[in-house]
mmCIF file as Biopython writes it, N, C-alpha, C and O atoms, coordinates in Angstrom:
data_model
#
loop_
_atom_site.group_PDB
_atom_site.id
_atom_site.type_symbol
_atom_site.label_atom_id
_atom_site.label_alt_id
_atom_site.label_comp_id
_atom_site.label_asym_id
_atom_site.label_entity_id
_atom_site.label_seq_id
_atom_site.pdbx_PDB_ins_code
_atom_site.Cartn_x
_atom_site.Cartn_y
_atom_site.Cartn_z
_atom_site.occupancy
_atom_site.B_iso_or_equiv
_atom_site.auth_seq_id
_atom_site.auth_asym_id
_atom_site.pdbx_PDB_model_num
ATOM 1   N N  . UNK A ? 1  ? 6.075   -7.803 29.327  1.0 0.0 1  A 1 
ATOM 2   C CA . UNK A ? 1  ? 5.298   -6.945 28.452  1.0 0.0 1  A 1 
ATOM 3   C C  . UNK A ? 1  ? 6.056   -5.657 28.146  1.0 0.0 1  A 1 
ATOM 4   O O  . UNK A ? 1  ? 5.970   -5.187 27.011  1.0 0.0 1  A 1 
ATOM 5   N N  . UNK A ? 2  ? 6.726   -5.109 28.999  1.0 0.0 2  A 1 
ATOM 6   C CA . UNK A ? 2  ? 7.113   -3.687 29.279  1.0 0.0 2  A 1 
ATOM 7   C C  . UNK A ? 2  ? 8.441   -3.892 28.385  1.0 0.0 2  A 1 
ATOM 8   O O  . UNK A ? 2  ? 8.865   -3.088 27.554  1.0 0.0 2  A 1 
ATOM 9   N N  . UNK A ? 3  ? 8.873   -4.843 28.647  1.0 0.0 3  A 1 
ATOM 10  C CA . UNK A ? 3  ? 10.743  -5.309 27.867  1.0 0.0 3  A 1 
ATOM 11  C C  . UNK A ? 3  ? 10.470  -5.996 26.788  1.0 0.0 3  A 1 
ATOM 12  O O  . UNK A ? 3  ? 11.447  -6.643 26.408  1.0 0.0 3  A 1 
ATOM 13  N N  . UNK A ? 4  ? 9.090   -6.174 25.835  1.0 0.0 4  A 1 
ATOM 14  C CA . UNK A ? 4  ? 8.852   -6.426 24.392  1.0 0.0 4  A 1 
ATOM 15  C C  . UNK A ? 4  ? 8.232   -5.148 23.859  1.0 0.0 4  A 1 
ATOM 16  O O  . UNK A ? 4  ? 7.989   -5.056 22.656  1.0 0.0 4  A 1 
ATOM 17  N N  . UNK A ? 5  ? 7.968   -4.166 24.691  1.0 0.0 5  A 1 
ATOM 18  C CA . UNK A ? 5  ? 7.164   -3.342 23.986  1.0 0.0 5  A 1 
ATOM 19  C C  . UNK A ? 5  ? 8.343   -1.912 24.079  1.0 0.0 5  A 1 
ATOM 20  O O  . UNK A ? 5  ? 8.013   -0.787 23.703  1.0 0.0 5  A 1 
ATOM 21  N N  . UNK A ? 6  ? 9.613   -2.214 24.601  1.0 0.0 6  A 1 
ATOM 22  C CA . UNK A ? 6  ? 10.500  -1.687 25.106  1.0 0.0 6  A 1 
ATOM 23  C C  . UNK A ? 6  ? 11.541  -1.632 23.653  1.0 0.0 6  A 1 
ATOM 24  O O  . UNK A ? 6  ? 12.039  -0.685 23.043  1.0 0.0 6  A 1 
ATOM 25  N N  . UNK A ? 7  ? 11.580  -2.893 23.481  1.0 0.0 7  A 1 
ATOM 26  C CA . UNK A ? 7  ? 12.721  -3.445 22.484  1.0 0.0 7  A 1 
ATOM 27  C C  . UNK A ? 7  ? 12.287  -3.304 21.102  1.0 0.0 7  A 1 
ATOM 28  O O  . UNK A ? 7  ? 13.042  -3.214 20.134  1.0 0.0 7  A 1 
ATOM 29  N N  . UNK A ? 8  ? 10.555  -3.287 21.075  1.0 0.0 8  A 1 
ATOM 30  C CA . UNK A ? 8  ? 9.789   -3.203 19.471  1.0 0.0 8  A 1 
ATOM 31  C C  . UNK A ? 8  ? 10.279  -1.562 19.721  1.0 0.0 8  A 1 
ATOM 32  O O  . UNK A ? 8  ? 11.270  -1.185 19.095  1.0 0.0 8  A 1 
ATOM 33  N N  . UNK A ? 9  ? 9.743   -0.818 20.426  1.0 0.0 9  A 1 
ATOM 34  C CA . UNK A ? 9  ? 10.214  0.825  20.032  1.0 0.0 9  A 1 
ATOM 35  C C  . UNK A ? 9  ? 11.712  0.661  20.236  1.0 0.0 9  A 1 
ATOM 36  O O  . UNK A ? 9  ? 12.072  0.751  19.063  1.0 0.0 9  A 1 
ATOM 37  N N  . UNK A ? 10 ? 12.638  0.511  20.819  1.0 0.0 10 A 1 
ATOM 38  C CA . UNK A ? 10 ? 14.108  0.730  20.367  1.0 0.0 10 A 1 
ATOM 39  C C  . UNK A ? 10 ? 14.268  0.116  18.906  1.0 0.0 10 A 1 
ATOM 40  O O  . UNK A ? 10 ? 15.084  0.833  18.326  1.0 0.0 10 A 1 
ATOM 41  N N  . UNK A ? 11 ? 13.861  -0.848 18.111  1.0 0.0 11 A 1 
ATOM 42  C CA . UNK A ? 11 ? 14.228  -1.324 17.299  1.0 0.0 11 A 1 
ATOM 43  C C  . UNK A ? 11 ? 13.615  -0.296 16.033  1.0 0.0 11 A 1 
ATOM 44  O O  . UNK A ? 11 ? 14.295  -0.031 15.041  1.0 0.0 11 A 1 
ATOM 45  N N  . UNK A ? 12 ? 12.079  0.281  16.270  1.0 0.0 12 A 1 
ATOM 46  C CA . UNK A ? 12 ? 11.856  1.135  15.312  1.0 0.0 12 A 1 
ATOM 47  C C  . UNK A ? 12 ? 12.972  2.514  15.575  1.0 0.0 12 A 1 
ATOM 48  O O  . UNK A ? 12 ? 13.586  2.796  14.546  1.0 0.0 12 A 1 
ATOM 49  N N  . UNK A ? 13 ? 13.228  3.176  16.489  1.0 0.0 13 A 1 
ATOM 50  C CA . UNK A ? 13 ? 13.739  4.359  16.028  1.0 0.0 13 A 1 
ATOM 51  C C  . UNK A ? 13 ? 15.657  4.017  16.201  1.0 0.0 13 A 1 
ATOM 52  O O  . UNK A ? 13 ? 16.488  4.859  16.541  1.0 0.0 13 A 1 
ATOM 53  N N  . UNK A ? 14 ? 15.883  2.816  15.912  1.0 0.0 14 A 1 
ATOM 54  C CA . UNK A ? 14 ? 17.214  2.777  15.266  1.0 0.0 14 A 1 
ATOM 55  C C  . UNK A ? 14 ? 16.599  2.362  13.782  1.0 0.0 14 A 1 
ATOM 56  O O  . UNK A ? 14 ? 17.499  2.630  12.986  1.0 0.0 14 A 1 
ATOM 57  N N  . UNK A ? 15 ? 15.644  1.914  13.176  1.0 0.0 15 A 1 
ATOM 58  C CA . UNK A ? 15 ? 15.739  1.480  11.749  1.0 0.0 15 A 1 
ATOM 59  C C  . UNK A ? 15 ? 15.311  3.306  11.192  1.0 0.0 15 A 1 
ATOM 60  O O  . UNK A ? 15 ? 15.749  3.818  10.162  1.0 0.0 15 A 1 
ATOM 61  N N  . UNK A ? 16 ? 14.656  3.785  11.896  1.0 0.0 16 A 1 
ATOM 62  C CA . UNK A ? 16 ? 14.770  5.151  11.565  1.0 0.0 16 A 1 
ATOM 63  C C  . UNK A ? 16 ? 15.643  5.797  11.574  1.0 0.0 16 A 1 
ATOM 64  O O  . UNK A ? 16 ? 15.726  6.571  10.620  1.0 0.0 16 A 1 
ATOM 65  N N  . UNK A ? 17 ? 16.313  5.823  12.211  1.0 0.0 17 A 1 
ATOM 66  C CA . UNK A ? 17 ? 17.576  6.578  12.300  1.0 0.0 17 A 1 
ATOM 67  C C  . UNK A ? 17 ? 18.906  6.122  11.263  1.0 0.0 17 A 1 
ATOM 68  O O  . UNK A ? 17 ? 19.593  6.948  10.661  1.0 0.0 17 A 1 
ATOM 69  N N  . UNK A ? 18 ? 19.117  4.501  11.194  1.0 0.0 18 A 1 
ATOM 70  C CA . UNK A ? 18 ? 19.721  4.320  10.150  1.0 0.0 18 A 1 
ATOM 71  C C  . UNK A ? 18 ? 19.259  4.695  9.013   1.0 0.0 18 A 1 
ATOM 72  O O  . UNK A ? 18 ? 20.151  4.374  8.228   1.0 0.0 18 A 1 
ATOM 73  N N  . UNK A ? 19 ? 18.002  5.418  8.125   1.0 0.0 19 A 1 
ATOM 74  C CA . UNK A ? 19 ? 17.852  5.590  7.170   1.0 0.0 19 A 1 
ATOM 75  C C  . UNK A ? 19 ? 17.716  6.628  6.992   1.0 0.0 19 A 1 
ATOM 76  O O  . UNK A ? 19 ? 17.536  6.973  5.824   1.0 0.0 19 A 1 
ATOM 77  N N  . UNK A ? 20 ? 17.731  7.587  7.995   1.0 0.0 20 A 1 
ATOM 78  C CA . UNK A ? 20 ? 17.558  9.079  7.950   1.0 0.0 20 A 1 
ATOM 79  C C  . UNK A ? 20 ? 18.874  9.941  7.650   1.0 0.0 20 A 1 
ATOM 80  O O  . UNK A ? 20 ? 19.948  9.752  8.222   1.0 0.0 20 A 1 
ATOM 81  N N  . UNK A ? 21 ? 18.650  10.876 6.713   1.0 0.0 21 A 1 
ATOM 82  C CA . UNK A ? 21 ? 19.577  11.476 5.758   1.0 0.0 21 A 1 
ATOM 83  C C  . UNK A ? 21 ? 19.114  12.697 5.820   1.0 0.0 21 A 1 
ATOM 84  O O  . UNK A ? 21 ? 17.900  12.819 5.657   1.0 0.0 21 A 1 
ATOM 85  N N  . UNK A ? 22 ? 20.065  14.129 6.107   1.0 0.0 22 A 1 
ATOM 86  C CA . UNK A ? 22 ? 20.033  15.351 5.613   1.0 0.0 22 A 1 
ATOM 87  C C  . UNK A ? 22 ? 19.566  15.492 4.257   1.0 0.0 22 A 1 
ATOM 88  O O  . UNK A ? 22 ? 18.769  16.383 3.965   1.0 0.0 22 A 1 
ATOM 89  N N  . UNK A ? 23 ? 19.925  14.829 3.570   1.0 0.0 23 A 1 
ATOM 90  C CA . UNK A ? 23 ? 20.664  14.768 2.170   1.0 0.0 23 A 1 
ATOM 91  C C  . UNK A ? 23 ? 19.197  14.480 1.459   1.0 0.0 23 A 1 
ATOM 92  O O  . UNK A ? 23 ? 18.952  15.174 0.472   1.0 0.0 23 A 1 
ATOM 93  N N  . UNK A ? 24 ? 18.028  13.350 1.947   1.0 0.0 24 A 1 
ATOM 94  C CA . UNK A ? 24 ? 16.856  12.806 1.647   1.0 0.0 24 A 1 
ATOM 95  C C  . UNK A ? 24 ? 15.366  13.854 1.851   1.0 0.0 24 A 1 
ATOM 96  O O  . UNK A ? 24 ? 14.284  13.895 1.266   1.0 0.0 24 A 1 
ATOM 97  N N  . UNK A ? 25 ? 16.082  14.760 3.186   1.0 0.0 25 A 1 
ATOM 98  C CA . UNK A ? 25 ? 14.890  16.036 3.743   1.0 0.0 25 A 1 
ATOM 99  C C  . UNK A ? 25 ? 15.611  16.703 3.095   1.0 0.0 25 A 1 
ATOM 100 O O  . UNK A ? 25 ? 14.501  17.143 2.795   1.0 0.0 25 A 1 
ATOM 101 N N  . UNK A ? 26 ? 16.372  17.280 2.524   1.0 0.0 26 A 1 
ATOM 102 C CA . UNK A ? 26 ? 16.782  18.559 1.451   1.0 0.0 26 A 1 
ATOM 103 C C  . UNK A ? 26 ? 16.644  18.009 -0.209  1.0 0.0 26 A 1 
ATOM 104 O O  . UNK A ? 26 ? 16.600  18.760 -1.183  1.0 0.0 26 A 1 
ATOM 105 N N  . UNK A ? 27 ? 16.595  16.667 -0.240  1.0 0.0 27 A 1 
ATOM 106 C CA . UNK A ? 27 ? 15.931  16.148 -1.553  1.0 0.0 27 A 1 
ATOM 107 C C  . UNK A ? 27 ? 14.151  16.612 -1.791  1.0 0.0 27 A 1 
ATOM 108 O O  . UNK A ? 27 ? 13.582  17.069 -2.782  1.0 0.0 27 A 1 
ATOM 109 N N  . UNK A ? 28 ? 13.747  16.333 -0.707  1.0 0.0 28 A 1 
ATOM 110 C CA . UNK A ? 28 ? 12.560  16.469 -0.509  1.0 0.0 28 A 1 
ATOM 111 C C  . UNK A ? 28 ? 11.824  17.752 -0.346  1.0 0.0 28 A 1 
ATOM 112 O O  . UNK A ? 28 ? 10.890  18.036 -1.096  1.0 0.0 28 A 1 
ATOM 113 N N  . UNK A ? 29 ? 12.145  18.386 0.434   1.0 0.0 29 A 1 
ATOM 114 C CA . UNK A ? 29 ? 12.479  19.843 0.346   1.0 0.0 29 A 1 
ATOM 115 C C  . UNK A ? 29 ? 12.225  20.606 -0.774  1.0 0.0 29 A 1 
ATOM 116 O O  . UNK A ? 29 ? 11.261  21.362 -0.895  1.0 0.0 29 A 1 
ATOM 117 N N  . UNK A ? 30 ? 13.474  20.322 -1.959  1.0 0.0 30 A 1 
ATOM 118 C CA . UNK A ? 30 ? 13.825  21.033 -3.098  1.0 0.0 30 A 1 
ATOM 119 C C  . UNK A ? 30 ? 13.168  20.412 -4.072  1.0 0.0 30 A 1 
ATOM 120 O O  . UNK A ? 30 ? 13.194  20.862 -5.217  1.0 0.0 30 A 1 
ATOM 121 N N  . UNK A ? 31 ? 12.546  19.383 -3.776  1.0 0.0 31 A 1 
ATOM 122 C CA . UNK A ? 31 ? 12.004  18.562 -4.949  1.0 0.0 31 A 1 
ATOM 123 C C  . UNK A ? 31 ? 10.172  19.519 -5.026  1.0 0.0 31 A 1 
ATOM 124 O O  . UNK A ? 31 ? 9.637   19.961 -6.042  1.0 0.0 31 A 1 
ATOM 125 N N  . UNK A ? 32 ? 9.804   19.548 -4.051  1.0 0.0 32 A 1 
ATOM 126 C CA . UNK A ? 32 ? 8.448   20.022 -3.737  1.0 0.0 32 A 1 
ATOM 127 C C  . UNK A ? 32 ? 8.722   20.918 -2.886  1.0 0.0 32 A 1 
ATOM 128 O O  . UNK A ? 32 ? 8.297   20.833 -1.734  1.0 0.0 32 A 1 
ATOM 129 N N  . UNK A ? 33 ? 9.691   22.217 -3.419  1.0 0.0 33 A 1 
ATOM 130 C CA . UNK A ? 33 ? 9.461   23.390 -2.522  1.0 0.0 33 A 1 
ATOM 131 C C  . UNK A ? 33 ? 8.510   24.533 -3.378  1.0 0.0 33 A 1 
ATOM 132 O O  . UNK A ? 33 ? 7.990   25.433 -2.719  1.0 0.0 33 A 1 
ATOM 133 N N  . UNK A ? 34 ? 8.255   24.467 -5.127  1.0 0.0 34 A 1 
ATOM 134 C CA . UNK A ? 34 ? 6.695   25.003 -5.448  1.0 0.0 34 A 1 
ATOM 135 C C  . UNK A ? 34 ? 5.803   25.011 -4.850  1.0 0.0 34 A 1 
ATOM 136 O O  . UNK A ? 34 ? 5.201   26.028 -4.505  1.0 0.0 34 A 1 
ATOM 137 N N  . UNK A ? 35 ? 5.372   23.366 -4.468  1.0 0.0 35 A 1 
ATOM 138 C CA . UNK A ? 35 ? 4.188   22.826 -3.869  1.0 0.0 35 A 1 
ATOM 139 C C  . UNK A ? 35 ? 3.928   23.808 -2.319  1.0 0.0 35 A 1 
ATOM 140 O O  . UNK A ? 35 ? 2.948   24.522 -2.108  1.0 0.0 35 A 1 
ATOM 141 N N  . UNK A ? 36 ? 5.080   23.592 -1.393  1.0 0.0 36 A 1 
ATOM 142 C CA . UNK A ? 36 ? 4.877   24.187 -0.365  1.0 0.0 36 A 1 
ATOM 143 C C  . UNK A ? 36 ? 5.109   26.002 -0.527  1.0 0.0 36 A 1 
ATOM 144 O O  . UNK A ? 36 ? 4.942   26.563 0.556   1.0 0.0 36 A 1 
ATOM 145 N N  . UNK A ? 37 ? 5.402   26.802 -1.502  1.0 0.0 37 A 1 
ATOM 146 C CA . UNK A ? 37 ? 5.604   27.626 -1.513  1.0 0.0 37 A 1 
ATOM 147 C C  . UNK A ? 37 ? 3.989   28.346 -1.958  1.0 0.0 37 A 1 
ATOM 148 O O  . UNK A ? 37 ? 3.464   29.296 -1.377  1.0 0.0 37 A 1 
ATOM 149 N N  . UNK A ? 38 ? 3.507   27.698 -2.964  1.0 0.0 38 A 1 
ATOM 150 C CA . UNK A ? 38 ? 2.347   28.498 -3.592  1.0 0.0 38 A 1 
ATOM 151 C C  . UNK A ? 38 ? 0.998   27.797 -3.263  1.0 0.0 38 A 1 
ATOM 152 O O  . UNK A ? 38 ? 0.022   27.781 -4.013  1.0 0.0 38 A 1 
ATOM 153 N N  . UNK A ? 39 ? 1.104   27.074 -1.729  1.0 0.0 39 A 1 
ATOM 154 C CA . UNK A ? 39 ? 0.138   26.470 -1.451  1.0 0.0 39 A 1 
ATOM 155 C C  . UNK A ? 39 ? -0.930  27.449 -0.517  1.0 0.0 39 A 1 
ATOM 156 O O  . UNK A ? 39 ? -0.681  28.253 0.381   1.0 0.0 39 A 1 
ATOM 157 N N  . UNK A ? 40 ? -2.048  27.077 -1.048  1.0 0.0 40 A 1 
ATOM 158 C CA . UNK A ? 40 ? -3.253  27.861 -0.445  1.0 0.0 40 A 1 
ATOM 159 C C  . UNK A ? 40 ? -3.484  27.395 1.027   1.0 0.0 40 A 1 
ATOM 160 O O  . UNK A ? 40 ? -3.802  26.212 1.155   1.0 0.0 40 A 1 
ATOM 161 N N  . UNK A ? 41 ? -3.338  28.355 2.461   1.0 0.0 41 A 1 
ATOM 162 C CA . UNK A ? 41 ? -3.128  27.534 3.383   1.0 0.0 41 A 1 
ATOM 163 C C  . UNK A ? 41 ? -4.915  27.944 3.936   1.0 0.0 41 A 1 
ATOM 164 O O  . UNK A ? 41 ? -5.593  27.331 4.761   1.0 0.0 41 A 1 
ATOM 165 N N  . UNK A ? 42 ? -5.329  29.335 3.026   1.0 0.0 42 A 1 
ATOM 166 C CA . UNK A ? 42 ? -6.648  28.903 3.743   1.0 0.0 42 A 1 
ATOM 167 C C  . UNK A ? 42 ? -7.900  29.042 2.773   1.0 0.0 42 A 1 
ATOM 168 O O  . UNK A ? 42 ? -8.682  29.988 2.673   1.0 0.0 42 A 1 
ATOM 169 N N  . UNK A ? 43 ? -7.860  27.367 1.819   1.0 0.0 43 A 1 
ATOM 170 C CA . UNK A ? 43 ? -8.436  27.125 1.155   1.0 0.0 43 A 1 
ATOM 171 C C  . UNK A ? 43 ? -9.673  26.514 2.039   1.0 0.0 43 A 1 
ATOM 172 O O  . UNK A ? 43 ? -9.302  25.798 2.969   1.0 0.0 43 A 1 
ATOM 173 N N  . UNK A ? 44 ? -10.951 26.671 1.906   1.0 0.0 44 A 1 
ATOM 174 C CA . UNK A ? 44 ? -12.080 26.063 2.569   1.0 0.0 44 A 1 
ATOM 175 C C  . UNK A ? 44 ? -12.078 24.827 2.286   1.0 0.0 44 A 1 
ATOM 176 O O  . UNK A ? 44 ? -11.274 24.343 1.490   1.0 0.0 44 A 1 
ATOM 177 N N  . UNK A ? 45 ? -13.178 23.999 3.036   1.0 0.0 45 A 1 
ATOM 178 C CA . UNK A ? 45 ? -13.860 22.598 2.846   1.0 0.0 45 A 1 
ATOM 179 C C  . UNK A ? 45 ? -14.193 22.185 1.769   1.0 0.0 45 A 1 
ATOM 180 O O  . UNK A ? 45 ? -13.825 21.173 1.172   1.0 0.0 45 A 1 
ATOM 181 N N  . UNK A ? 46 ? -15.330 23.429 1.321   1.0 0.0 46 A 1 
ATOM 182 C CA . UNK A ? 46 ? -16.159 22.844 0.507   1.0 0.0 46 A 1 
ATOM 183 C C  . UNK A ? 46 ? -15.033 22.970 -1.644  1.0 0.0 46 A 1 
ATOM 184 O O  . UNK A ? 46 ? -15.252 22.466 -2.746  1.0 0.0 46 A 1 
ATOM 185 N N  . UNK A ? 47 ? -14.310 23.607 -1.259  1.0 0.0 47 A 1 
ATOM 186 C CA . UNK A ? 47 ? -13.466 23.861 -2.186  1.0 0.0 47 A 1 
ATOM 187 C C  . UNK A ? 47 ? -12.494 22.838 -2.351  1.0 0.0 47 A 1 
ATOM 188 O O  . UNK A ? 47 ? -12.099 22.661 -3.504  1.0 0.0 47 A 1 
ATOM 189 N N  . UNK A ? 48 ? -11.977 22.056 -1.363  1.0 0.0 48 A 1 
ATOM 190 C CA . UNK A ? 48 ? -11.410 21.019 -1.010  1.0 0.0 48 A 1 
ATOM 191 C C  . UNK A ? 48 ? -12.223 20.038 -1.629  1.0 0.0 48 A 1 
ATOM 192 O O  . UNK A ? 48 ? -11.755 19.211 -2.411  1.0 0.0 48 A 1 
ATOM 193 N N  . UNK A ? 49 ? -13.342 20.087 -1.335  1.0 0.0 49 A 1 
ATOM 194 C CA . UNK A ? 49 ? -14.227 19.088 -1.950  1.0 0.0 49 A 1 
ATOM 195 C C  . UNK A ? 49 ? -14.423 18.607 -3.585  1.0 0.0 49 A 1 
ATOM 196 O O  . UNK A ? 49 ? -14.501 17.507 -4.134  1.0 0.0 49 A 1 
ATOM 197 N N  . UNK A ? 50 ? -14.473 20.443 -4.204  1.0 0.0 50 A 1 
ATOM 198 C CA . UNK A ? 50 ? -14.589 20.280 -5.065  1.0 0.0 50 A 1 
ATOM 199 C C  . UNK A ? 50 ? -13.211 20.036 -5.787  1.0 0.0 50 A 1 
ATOM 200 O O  . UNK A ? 50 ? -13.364 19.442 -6.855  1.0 0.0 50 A 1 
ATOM 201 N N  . UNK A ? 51 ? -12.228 20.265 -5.556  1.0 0.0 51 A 1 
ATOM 202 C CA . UNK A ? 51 ? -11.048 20.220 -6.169  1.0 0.0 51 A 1 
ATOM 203 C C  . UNK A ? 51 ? -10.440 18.228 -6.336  1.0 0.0 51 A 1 
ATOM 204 O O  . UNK A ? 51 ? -9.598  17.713 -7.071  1.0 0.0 51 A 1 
ATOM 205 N N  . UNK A ? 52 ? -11.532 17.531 -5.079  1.0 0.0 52 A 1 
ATOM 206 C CA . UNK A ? 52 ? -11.466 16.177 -5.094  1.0 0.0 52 A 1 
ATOM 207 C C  . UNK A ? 52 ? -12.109 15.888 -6.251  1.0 0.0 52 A 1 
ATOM 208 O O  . UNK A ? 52 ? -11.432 15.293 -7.089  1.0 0.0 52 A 1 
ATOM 209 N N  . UNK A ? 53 ? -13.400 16.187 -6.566  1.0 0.0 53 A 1 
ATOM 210 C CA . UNK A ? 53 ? -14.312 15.732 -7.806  1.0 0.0 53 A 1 
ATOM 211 C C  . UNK A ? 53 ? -13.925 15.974 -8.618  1.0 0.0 53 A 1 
ATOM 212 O O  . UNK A ? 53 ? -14.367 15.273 -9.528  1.0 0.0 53 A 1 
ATOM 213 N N  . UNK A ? 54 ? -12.883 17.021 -9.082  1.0 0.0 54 A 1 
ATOM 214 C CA . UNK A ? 54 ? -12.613 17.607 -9.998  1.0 0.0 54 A 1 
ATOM 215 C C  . UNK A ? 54 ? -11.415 16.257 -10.680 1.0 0.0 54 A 1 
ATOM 216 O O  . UNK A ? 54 ? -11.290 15.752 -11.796 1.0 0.0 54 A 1 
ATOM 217 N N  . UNK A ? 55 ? -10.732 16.064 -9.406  1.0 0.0 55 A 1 
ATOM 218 C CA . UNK A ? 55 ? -9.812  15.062 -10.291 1.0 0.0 55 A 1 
ATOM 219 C C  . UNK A ? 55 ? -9.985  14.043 -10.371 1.0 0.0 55 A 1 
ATOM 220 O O  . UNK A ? 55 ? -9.112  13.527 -11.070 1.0 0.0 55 A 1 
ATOM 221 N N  . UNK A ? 56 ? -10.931 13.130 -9.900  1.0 0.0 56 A 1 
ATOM 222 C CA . UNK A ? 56 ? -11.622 11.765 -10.046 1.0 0.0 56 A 1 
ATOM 223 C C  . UNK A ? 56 ? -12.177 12.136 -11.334 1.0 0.0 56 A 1 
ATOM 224 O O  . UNK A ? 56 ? -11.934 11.465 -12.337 1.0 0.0 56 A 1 
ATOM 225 N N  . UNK A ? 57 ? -12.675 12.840 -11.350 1.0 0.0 57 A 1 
ATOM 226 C CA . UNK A ? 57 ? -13.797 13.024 -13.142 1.0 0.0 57 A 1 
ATOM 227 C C  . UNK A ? 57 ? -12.472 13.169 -14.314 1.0 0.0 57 A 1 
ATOM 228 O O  . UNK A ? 57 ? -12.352 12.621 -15.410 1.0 0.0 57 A 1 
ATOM 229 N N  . UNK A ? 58 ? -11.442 14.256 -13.507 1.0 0.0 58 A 1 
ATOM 230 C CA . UNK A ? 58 ? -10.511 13.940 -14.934 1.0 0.0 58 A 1 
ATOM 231 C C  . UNK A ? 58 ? -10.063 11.945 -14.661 1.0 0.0 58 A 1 
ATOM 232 O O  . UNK A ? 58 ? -10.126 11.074 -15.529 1.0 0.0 58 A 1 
ATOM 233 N N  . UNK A ? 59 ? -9.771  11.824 -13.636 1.0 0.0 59 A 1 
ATOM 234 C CA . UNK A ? 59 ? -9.254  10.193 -13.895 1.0 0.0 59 A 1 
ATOM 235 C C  . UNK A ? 59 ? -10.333 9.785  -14.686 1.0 0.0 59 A 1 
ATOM 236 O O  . UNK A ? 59 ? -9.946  9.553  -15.832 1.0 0.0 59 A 1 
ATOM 237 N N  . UNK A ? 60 ? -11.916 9.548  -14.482 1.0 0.0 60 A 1 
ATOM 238 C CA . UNK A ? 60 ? -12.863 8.774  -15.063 1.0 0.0 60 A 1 
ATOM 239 C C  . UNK A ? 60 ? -12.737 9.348  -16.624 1.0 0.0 60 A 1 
ATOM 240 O O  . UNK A ? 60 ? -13.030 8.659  -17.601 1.0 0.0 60 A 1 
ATOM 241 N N  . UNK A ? 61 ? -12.291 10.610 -16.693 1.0 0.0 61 A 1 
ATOM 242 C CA . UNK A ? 61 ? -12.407 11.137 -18.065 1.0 0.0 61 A 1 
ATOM 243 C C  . UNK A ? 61 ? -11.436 9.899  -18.670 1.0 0.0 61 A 1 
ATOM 244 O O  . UNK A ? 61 ? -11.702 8.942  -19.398 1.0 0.0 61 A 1 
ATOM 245 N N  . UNK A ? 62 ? -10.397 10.282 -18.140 1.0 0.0 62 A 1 
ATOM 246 C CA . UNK A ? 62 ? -8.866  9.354  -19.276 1.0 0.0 62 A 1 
ATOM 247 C C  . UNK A ? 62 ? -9.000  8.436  -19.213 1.0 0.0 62 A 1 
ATOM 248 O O  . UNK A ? 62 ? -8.478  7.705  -20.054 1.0 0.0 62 A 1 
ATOM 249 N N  . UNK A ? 63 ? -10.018 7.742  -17.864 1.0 0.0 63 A 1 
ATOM 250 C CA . UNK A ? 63 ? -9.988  6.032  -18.079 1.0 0.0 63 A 1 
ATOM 251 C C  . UNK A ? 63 ? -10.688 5.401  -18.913 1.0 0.0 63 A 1 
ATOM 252 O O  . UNK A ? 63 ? -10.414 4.270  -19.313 1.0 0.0 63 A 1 
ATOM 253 N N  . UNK A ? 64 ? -11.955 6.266  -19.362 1.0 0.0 64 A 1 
ATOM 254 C CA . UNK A ? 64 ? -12.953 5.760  -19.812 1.0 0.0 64 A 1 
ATOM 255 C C  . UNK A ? 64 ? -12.269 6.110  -21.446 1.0 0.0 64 A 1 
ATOM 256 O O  . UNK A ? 64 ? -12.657 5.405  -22.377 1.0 0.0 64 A 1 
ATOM 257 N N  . UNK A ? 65 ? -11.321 7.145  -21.693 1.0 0.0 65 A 1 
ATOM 258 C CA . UNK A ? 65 ? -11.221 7.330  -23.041 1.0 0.0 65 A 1 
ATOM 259 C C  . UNK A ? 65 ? -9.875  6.556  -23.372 1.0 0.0 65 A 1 
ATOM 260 O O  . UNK A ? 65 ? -9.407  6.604  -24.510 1.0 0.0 65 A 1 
ATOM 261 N N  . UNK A ? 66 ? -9.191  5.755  -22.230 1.0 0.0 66 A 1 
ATOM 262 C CA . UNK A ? 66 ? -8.675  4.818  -22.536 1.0 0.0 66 A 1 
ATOM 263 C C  . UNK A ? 66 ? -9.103  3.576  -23.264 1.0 0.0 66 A 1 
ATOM 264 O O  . UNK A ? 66 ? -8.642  3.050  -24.277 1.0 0.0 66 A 1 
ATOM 265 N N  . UNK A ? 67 ? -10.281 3.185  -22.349 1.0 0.0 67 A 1 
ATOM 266 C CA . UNK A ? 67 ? -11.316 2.110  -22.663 1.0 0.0 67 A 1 
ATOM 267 C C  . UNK A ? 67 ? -11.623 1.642  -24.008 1.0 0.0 67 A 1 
ATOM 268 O O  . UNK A ? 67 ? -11.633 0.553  -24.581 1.0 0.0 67 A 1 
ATOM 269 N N  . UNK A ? 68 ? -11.944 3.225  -24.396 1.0 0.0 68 A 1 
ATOM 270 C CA . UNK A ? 68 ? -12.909 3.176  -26.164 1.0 0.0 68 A 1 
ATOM 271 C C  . UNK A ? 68 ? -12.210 2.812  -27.186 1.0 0.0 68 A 1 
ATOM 272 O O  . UNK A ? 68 ? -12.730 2.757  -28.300 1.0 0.0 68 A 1 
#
C-alpha cells in the first residue's frame, strides 16, 4: 500500500516538475499582473454576490439575444 501510494506521489511531482518553467510563472505573472494589482482585497460577500448575478444576466442577456 505504502510503495503504491509512494510511487503515485513520486510520479506526480516529477510530471510537475518536468513542466514547471520560470518562464510560464513570469508569463503568468505579466499576463494578469492588472488583475492582481487593482484587485479589491476587501470586497464583501454580499457584493461578491452581486457581482456573480451581474454576469450571469449579462451571459443570459447575449445568449438570449443570440437566440432571436
Amino acid at each position: 500500500m505504502g510503495k503504491s501510494f509512494g510511487g503515485w506521489l513520486w510520479e506526480g511531482i516529477t510530471k510537475f516538475l518536468s513542466n514547471f518553467s520560470f518562464e510560464k510563472v513570469a508569463t503568468f505573472i505579466t499576463s494578469n499582473w492588472d488583475s492582481f494589482w487593482n484587485f479589491n482585497w476587501n470586497i464583501s460577500d454580499s457584493d461578491i454576490d452581486r457581482n456573480i448575478q451581474n454576469i450571469a444576466g449579462q451571459f443570459i442577456t447575449t445568449t438570449a439575444g443570440f437566440f432571436r
